[in-house]
DRENGU-623431 format. One record per residue: residue in three letters; x, y, z of N, C-alpha, C in turn. Coordinates in steps of 0.1 Angstrom, whole numbers. Example, Ala and Ser with C-alpha at 12.3 -4.5 7.8 and 13.67 -1.06 7.14 Angstrom:
! DRENGU-623431
> ALA,132,-57,78,123,-45,78,132,-33,78
> SER,128,-22,71,137,-11,71,129,0,79
This chain:
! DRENGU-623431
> UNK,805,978,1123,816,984,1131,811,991,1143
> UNK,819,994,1152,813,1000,1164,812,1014,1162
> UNK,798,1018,1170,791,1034,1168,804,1042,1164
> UNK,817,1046,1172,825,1049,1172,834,1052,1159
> UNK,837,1044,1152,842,1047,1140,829,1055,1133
> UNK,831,1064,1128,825,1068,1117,832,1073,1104
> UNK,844,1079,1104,854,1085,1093,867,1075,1087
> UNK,863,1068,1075,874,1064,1075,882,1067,1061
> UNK,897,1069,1063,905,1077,1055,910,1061,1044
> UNK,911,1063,1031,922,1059,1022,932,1061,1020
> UNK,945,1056,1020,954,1059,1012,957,1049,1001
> UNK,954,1061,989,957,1051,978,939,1047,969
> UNK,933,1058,976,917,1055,974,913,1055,956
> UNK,921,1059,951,915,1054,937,919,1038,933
> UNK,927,1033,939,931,1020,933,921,1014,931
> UNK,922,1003,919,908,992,919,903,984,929
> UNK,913,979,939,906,975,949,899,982,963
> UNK,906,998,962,897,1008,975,889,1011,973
> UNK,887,1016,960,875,1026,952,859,1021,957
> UNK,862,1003,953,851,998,959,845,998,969
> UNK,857,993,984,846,991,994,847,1008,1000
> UNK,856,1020,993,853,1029,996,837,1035,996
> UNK,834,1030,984,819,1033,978,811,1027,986
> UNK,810,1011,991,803,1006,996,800,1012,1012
> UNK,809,1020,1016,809,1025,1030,805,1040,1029
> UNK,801,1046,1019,798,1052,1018,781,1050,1010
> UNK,778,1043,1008,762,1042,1007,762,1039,1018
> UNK,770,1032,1029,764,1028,1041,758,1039,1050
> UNK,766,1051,1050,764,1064,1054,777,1065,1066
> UNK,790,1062,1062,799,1068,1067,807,1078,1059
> UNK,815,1087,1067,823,1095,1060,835,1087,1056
> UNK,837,1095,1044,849,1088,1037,857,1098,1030
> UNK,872,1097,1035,880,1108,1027,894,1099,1024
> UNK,899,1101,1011,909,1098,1011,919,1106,999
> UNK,932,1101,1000,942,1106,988,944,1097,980
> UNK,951,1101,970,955,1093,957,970,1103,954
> UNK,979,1096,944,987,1105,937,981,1111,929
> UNK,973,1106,918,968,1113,906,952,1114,910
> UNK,943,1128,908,928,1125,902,926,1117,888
> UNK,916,1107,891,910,1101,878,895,1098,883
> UNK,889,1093,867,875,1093,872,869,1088,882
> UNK,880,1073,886,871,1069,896,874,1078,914
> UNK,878,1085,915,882,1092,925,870,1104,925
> UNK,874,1111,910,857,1118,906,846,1112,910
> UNK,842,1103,905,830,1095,907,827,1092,926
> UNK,839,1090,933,839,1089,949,831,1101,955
> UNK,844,1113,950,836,1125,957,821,1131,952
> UNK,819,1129,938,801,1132,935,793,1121,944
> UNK,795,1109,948,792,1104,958,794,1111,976
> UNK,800,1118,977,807,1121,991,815,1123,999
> UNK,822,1118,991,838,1115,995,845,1128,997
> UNK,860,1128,1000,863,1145,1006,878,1133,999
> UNK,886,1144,985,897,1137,978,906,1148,981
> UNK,915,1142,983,931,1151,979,940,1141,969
> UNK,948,1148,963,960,1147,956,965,1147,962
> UNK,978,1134,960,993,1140,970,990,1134,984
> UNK,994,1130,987,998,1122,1001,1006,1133,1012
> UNK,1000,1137,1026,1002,1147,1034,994,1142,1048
> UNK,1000,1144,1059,1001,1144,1075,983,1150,1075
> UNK,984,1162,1069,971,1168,1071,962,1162,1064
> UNK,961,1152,1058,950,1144,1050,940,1140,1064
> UNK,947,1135,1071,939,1127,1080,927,1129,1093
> UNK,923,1145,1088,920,1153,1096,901,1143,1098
> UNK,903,1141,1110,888,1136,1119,891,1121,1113
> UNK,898,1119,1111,897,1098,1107,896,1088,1120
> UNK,890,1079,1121,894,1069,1133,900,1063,1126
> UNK,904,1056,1114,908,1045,1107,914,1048,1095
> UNK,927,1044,1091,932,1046,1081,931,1030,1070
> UNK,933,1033,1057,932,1020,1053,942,1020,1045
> UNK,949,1009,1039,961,1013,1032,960,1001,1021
> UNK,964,1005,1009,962,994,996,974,987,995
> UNK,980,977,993,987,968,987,999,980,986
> UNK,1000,992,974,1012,997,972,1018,1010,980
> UNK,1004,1008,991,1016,1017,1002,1026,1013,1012
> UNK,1037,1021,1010,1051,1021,1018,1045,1025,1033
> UNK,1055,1019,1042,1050,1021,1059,1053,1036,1063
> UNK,1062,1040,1052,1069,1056,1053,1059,1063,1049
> UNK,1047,1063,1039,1040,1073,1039,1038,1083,1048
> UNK,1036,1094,1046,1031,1106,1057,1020,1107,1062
> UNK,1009,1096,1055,997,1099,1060,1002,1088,1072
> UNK,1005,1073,1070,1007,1065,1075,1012,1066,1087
> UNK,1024,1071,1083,1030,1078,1095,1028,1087,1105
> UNK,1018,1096,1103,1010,1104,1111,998,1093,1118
> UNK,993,1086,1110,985,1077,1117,988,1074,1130
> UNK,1002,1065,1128,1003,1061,1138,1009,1065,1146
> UNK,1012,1078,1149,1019,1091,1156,1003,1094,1167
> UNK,996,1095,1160,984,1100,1169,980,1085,1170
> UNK,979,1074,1171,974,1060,1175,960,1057,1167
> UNK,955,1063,1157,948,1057,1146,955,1042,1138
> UNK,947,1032,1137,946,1021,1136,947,1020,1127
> UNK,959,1015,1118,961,1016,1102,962,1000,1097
> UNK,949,1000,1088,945,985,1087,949,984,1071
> UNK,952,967,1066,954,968,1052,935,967,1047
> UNK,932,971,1035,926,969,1021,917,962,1033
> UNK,921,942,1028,916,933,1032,909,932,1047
> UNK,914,937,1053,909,936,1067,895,946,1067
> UNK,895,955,1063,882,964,1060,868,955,1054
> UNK,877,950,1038,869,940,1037,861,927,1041
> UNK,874,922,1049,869,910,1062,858,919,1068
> UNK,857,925,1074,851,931,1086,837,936,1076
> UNK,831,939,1066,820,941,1058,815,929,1052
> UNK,822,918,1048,821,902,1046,817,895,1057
> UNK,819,899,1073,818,895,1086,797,898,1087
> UNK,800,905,1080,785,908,1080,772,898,1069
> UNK,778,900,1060,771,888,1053,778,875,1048
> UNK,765,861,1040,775,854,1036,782,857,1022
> UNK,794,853,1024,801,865,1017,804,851,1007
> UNK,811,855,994,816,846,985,828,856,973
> UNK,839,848,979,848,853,973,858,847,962
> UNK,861,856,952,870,853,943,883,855,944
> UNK,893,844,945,906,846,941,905,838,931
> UNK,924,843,926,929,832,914,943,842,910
> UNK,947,838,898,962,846,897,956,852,885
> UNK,946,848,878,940,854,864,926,855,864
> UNK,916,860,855,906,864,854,894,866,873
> UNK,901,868,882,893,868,894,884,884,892
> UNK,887,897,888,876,906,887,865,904,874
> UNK,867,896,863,859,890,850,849,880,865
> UNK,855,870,867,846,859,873,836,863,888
> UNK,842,871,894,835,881,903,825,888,896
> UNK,824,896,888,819,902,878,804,891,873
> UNK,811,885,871,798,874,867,790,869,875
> UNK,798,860,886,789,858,903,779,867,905
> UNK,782,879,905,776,891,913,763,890,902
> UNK,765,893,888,750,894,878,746,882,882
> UNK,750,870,887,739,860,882,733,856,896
> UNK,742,864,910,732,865,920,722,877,918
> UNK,729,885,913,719,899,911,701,890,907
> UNK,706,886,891,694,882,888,684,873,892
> UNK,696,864,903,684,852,911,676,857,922
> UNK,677,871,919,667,879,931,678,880,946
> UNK,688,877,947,697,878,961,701,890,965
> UNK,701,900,956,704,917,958,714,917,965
> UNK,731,911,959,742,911,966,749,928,971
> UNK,756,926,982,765,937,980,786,932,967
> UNK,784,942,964,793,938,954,809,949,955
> UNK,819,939,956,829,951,954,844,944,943
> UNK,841,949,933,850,941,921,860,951,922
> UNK,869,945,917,885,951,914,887,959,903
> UNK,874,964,894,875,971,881,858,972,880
> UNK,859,985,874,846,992,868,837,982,860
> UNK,825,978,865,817,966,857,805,973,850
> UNK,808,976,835,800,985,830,783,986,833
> UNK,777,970,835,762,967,840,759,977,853
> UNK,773,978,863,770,986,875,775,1002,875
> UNK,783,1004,863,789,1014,864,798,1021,872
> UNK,803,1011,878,814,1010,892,816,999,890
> UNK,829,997,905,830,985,910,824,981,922
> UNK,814,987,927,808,984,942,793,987,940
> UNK,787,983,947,774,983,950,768,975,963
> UNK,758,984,972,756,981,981,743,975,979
> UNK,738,960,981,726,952,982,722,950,992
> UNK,707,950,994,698,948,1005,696,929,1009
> UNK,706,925,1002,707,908,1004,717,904,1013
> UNK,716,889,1020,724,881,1028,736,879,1024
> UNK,741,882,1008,755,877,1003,761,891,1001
> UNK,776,886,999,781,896,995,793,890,986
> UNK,795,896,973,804,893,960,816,896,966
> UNK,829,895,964,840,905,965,854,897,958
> UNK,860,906,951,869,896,948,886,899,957
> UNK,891,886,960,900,886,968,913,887,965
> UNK,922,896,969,937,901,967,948,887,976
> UNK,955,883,965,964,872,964,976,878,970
> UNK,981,892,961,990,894,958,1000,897,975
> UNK,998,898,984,1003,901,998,998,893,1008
> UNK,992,883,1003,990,872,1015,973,882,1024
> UNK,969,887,1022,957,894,1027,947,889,1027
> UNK,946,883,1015,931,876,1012,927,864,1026
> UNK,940,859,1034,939,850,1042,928,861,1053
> UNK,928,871,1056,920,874,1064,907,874,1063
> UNK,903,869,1053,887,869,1051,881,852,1056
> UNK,872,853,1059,870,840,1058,851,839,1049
> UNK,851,837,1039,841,836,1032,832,825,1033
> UNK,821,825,1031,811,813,1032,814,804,1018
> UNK,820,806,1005,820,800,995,835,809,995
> UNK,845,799,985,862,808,985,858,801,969
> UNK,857,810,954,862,806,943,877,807,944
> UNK,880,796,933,896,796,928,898,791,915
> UNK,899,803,908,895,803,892,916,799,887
> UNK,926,798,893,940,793,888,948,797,902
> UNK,960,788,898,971,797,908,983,792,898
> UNK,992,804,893,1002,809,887,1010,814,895
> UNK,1028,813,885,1036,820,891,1034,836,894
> UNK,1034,845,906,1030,855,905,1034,860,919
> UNK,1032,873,920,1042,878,929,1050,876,938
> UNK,1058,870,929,1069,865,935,1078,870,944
> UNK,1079,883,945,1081,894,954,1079,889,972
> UNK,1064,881,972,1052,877,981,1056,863,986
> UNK,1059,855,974,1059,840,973,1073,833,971
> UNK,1074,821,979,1090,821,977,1091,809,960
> UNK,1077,806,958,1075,795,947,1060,793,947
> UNK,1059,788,934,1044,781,931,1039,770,950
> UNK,1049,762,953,1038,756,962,1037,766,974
> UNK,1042,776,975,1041,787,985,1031,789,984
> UNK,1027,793,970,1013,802,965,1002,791,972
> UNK,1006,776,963,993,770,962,993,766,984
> UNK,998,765,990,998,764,1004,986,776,1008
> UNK,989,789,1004,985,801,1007,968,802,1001
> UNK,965,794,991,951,791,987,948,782,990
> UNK,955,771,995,947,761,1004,944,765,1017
> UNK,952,774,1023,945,780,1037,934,786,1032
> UNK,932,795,1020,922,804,1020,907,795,1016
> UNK,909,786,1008,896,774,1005,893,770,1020
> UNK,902,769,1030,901,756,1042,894,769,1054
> UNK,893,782,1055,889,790,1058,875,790,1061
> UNK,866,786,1051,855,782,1047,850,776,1060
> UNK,839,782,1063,829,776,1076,823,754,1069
> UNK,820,750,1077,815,734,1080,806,738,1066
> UNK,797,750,1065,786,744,1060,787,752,1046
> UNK,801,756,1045,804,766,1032,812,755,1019
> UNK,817,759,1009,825,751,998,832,762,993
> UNK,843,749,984,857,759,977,847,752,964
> UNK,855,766,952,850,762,941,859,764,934
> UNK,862,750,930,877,747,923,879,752,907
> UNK,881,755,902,888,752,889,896,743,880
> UNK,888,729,878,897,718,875,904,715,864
> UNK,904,730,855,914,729,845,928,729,850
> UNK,931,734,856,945,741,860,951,733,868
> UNK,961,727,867,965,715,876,972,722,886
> UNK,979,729,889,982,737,903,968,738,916
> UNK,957,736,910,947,738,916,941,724,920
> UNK,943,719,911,944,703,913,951,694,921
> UNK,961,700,926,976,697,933,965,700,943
> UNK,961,710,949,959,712,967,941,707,967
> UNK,934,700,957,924,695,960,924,677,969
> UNK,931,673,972,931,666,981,938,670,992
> UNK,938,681,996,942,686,1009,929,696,1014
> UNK,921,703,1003,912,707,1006,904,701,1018
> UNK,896,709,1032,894,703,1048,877,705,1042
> UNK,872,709,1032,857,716,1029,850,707,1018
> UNK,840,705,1013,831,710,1006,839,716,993
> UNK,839,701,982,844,708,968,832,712,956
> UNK,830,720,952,827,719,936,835,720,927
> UNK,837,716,917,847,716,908,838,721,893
> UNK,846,729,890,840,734,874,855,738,861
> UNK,850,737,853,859,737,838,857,733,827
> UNK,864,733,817,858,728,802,861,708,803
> UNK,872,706,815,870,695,818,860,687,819
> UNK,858,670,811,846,664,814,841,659,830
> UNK,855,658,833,857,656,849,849,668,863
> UNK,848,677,854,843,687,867,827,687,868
> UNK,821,689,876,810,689,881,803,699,877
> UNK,805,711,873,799,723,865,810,723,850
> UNK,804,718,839,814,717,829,807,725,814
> UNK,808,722,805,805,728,792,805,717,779
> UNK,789,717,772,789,708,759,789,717,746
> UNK,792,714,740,791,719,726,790,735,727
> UNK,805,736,730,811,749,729,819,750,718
> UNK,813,769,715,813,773,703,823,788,705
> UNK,833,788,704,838,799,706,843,809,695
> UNK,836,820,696,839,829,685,847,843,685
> UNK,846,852,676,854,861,676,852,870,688
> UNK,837,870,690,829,878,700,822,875,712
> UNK,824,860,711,816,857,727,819,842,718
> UNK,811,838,733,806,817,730,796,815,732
> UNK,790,804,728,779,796,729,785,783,739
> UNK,774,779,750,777,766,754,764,756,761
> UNK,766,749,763,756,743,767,759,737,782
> UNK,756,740,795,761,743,808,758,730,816
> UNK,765,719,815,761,709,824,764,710,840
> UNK,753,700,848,760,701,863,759,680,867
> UNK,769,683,866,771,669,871,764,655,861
> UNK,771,659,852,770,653,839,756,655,833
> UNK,744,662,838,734,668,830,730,679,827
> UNK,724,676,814,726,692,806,715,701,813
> UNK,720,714,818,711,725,816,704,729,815
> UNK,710,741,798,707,745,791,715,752,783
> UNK,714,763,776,726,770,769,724,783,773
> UNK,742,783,769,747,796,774,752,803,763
> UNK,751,821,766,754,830,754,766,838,761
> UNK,773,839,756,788,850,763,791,862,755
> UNK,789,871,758,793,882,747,808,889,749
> UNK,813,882,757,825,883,755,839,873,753
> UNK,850,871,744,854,864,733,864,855,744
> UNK,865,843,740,879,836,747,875,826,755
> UNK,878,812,753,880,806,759,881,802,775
> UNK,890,808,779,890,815,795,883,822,794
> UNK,872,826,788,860,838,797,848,826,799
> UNK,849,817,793,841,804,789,841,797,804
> UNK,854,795,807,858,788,823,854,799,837
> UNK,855,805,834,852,822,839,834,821,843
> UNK,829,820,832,816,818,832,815,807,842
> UNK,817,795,842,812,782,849,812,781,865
> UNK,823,794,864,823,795,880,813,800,886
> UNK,805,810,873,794,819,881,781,808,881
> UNK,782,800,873,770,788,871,776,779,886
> UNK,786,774,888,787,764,896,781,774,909
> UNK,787,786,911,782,796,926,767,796,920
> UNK,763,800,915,748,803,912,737,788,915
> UNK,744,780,911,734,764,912,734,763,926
> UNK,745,763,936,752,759,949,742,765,954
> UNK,740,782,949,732,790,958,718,785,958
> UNK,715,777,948,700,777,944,693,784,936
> UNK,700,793,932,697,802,918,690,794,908
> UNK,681,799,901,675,793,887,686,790,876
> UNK,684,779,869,693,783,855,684,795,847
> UNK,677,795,845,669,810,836,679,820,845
> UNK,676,819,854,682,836,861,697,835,859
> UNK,703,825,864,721,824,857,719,826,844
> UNK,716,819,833,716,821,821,714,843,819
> UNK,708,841,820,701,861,823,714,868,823
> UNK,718,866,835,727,871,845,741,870,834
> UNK,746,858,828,756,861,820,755,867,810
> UNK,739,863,802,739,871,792,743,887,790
> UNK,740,894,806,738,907,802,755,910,807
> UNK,759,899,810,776,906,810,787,907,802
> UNK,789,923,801,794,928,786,809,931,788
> UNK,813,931,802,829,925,803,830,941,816
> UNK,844,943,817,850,947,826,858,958,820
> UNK,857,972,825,865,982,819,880,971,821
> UNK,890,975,809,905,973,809,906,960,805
> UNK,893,952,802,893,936,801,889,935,789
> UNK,898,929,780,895,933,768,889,944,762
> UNK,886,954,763,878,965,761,877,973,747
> UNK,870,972,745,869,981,728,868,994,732
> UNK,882,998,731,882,1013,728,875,1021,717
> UNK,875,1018,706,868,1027,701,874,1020,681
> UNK,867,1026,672,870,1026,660,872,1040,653
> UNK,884,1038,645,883,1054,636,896,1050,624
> UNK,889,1054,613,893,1055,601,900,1038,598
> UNK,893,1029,602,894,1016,596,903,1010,606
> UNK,909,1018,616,918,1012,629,910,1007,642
> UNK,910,994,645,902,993,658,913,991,670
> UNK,906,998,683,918,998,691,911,989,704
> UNK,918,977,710,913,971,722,921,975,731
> UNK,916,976,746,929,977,758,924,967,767
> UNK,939,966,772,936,950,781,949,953,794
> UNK,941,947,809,948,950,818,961,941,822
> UNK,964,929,809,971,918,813,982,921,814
> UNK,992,915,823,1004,918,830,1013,908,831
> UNK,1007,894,834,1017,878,828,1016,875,821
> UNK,1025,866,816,1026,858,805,1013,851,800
> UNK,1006,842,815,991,837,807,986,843,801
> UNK,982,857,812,974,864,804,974,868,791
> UNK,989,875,786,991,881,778,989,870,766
> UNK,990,856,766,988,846,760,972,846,753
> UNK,963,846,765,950,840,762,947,854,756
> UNK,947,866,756,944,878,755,954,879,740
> UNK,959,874,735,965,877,719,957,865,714
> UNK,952,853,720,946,843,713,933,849,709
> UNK,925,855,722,917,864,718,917,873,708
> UNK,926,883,707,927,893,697,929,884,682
> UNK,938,875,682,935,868,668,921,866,659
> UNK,913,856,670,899,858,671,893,864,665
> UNK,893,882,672,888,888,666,895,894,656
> UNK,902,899,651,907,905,640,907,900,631
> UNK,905,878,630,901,875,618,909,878,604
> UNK,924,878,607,930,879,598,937,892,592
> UNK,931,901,601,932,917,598,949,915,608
> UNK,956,920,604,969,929,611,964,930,623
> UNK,979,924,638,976,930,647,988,936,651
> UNK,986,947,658,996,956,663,999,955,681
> UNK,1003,952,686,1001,952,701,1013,962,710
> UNK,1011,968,717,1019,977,724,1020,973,738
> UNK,1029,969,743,1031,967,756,1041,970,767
> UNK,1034,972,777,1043,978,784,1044,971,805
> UNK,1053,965,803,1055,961,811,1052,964,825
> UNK,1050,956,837,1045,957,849,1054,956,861
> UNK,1062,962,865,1072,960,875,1081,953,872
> UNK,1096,963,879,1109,955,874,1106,940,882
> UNK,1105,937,895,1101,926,894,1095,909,889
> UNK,1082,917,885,1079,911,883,1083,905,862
> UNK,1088,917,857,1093,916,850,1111,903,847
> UNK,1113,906,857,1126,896,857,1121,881,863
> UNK,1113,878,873,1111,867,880,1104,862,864
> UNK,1098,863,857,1088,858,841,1095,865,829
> UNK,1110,866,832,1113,867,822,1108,862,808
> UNK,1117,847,813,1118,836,802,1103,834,797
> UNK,1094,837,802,1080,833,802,1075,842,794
> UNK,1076,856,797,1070,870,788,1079,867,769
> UNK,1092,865,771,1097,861,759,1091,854,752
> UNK,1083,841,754,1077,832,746,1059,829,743
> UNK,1060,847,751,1041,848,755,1040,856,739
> UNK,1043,862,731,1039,875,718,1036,870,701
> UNK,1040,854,703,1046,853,685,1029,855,682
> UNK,1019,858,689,1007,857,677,1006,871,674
> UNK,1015,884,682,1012,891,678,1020,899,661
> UNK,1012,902,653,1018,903,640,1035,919,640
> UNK,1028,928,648,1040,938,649,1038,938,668
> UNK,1051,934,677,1050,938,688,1055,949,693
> UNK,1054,966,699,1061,974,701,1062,971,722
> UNK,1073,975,726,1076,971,742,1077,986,746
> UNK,1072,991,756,1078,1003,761,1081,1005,772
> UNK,1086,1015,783,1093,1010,794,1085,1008,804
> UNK,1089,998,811,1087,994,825,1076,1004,830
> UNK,1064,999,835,1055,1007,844,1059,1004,858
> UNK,1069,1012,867,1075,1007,879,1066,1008,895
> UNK,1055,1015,890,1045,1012,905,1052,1013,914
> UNK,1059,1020,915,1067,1030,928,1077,1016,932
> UNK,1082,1008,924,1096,999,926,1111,1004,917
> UNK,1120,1001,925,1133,1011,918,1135,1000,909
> UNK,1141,1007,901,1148,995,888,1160,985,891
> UNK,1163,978,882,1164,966,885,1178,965,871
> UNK,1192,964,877,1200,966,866,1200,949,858
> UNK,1198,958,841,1196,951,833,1182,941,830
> UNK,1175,951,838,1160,946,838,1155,952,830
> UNK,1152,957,820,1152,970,807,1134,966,797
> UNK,1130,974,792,1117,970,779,1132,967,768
> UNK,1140,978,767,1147,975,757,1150,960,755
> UNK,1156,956,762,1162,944,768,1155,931,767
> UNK,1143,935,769,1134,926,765,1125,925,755
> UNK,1125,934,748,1119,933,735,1130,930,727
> UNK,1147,929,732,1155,923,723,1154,907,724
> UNK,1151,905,736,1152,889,740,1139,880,732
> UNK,1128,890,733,1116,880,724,1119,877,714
> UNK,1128,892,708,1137,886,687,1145,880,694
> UNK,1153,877,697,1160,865,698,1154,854,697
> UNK,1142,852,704,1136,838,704,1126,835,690
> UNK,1128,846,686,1121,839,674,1110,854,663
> UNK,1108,862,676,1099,870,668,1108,879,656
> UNK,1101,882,646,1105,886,639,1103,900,633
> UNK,1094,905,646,1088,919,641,1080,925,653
> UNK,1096,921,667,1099,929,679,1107,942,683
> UNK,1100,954,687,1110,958,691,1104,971,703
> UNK,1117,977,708,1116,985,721,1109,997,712
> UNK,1101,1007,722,1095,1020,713,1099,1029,718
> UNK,1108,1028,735,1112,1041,742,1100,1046,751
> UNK,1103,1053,754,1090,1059,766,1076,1062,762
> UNK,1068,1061,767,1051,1056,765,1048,1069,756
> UNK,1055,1081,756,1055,1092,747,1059,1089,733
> UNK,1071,1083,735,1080,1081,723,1069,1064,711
> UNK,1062,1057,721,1057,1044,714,1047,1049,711
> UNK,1040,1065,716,1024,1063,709,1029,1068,698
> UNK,1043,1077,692,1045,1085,683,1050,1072,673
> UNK,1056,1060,679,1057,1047,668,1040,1041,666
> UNK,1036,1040,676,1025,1032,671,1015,1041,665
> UNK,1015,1053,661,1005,1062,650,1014,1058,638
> UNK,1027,1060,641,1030,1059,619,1032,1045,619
> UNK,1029,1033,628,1030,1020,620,1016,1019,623
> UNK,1010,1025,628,994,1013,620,987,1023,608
> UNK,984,1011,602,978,1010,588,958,1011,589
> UNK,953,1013,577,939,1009,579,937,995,578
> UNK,930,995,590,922,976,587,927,972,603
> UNK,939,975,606,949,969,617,941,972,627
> UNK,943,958,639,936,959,646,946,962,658
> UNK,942,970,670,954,979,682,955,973,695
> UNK,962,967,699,962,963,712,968,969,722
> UNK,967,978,730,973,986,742,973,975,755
> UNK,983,970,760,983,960,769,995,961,783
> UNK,990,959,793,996,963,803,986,966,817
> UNK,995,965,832,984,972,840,985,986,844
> UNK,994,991,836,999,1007,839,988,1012,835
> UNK,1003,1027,824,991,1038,815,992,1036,805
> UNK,995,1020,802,999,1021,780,984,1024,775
> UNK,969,1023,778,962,1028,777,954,1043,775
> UNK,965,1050,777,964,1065,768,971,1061,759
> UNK,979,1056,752,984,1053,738,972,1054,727
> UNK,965,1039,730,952,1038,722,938,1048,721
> UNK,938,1058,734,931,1069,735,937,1081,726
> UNK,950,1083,728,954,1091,718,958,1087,703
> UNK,959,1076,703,959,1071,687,942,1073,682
> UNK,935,1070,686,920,1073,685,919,1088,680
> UNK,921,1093,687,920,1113,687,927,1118,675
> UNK,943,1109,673,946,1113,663,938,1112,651
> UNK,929,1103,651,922,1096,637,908,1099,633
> UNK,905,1108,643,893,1115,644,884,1110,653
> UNK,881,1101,662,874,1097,669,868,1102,679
């Protein structure tokens, strides 16, 4: 960036996607200040790095900024926003910041509608270990880095890309992953071929001498591979794809596989984290890792030591024979492959799952879909709507919808009332042995922290 900028302000700087290249511009050795509604750790973690935080959104935040940067859920009314552009500070989204640090190296980025910070996550360790010393900026805390950002002395740069507002189109990366495209913010999108149009710009972005790296399970993705203008790799548990998987072993706790490229074997792969989709998740970091020229020893390495993603599946903790997982899923797929997983593991043991929905929007546009996403869970409790600063939506209700999933069939659905009122259902219905699922992208995840505490943990 030019000598000139040096201070650049956040709004919205804790989110998973600022936190990162907040951090990263700050190893760089610029000043960095920003707000948030709430302090949390990763805001903590900012300022013991350097950062200058406020709570609360205010005019006076913006004191010495050239550049304001704004996340996905900020309104144009803000007051920082709006002071911005009162004094003629240059108020850029997320993405554009990101383009402009990607402009610097070759960059390789992840989109998809599901698992994109897991598969990001992976890329990054298995360039890490092929000696490339990436800069890295994931959308969630990657426990190997202890963050989500990291500044590398190498030519690439990791980063995973934001679908959700059409943004990601500003980047243009040397390598575009595309791990699915689902129905999803629909708010954004007028339909699925909206979406898939919007990721065929973002694959076709790609320089002469760069590639898209497809995901050939997912037939939506499959739909815009012959419009694709680049350079395909294709990977999946399909025999069809060019980076695929033999004698896969999927368990309670990770998989085993054996990693072919282009119909020859490898070697084997170890996953220490559970599911099928973490399986397809993986192949992407093998197909980016071979492309790049990476070793298989050092890809192999590189997934081994990846032990998953705060909020992504996550083992909260054990106490008095109750195990508690939290998970950041919010659609229907997810919420699907993420109870198939939890089956997995609990092996028979009781599961309890608590959920709490993600925007009245997005809540009504997936109705029908969230209704028929739960029967593996053994007791489901619903609680209300996490509204991410969207007004409600009449007749858009948790109640409402944890009546609609018993309707369809479950038999051991129901609403819990407010995230207060569900942790006080979900302590006197779980039993010992039961295993806990806290699920959502909100805060149903103090549930399972205070169900913990209650239990001695």
């Amino acid at each position: 960036m030019l000598r000139r900028i040096q201070h650049v302000h956040f709004v919205g700087i804790g989110g998973s996607g600022m936190s990162g290249i907040a951090e990263v511009l700050l190893n760089l050795g610029y000043t960095v200040s920003g707000s948030d509604l709430k302090r949390s750790s990763v805001t903590d973690r900012l300022v013991s790095l350097g950062a200058r935080f406020a709570e609360g959104h205010a005019a006076a935040r913006l004191r010495g900024a050239h550049v304001v940067v704004t996340s996905t859920a900020v309104k144009p009314e803000n007051p920082e926003v709006v002071e911005a552009r009162r004094l003629g500070i240059p108020v850029i989204p997320r993405a554009e910041m990101l383009a402009e640090l990607m402009r610097l190296k070759y960059g390789v980025a992840v989109a998809g509608s599901h698992g994109k910070t897991t598969t990001t996550s992976m890329v990054a360790l298995v360039l890490d270990k092929g000696g490339l010393d990436p800069t890295v900026v994931v959308g969630g805390r990657l426990g190997v880095l202890g963050s989500g950002a990291r500044l590398g002395r190498g030519e690439f740069m990791v980063a995973e890309a934001d679908e959700s507002d059409r943004s990601f189109l500003k980047l243009s990366p040397t390598m575009a992953v595309v791990t699915n495209i689902d129905r999803e913010h629909l708010d954004t999108y007028r339909d699925l071929p909206d979406l898939q149009e919007a990721f065929l710009g973002f694959v076709n972005k790609v320089p002469f001498y760069g590639a898209g790296v497809l995901c050939l399970d997912d037939a939506p993705v499959q739909d815009i591979l012959p419009r694709v203008e680049r350079r395909i790799v294709t990977y999946g548990l399909s025999p069809q794809a060019h980076v695929s998987a033999r004698d896969l072993h999927v368990g309670p706790l990770g998989s085993t596989y054996t990693a072919t490229v282009g119909g020859e074997a490898q070697g084997p792969i170890t996953l220490h984290v559970p599911g099928a989709h973490n399986v397809a998740n993986s192949l992407a970091a093998v197909a980016v890792g071979t492309d790049l020229g990476v070793s298989f020893d050092a890809i192999r390495e590189g997934l081994l030591t990846f032990t998953g993603v705060d909020r992504r599946f996550q083992l909260r903790g054990e106490a008095k024979g109750v195990t508690v997982i939290d998970d950041y899923g919010h659609h229907p797929t997810e919420v699907k492959v993420t109870l198939e997983a939890l089956k997995a593991r609990a092996g028979g043991r009781r599961t309890l799952v608590l959920f709490q929905p993600h925007r009245f929007t997005r809540t009504q546009a997936l109705w029908d879909d969230f209704c028929r996403s739960f029967h593996l869970a053994d007791l489901l409790l619903v609680t209300d709507i996490y509204p991410a600063s969207e007004e409600p939506i009449a007749g858009i209700t948790a109640e409402a919808l944890a009546l609609a999933i018993a309707e369809r069939g479950h038999r051991h659905a129901a609403y819990a009332g407010d995230l207060k009122a569900a942790t006080e259902r979900l302590a006197a219905e779980v039993l010992k042995g039961d295993v806990v699922l806290t699920l959502g992208a909100g805060s149903v995840w103090t549930a399972g922290e205070e169900l913990l505490r209650r239990r001695g943990a």
